[in-house]
C-alpha positions in Angstrom: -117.5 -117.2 -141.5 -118.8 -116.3 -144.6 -118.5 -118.3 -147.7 -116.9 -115.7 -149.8 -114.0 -116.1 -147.6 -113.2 -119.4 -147.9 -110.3 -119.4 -150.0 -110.7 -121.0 -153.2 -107.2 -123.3 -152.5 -109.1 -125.1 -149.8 -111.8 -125.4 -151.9 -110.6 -127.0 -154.0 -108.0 -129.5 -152.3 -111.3 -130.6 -150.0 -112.7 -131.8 -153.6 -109.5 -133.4 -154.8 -109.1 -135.4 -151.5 -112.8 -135.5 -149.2 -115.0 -135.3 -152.3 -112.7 -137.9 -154.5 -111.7 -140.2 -151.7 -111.0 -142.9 -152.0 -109.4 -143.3 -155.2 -109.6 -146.9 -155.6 -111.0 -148.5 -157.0 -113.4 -145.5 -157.8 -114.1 -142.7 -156.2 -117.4 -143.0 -153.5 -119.2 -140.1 -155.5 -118.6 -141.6 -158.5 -120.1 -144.9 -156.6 -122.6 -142.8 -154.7 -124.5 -141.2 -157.9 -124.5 -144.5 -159.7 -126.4 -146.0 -157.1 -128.7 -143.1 -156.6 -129.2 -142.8 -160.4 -130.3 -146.6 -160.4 -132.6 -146.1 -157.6 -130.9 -148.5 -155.2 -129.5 -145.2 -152.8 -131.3 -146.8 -149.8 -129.0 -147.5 -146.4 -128.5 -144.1 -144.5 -125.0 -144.7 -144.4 -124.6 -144.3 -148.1 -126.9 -141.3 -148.1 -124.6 -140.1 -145.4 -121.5 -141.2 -147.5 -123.6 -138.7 -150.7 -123.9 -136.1 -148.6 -120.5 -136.1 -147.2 -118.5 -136.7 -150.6 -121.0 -134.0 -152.4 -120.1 -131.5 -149.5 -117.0 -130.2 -151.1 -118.5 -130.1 -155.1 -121.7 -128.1 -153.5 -119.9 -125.4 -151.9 -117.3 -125.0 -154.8 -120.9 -124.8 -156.6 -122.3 -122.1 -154.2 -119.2 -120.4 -153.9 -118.9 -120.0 -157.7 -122.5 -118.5 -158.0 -121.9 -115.8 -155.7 -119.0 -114.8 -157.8 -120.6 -114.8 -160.8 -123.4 -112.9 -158.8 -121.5 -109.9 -157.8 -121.6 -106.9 -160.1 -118.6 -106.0 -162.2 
């Protein structure tokens, strides 16, 4: 399945609920970048916790520059 097909609906509910989740008391990407931007991103499992929260934002990313890529 090719990423242009991926509606952009599901898009963007998976980055309302997997890449905000959980809310409280702040969202784990939120949580995730702080500790990567103070250089204390160590334990796999929060790499792993990145990675998975990111997952949603990155493909709303991709999927946005192949639209802006096609002509006309």
């Amino acid at each position: 399945m090719s990423i242009d097909r991926v509606p952009w609906l599901m898009v963007i509910v998976l980055c309302l609920t997997l890449g905000l989740a959980p809310f409280v008391p702040e969202p784990h990407i939120v949580e995730k970048l702080r500790l990567l931007r103070q250089g204390t991103l160590t334990r796999p499992l929060d790499i792993f916790d990145l990675l998975l929260h990111a997952a949603p934002f990155l493909l709303a990313a991709v999927k946005l520059a192949l639209l802006l890529r096609q002509p006309g």
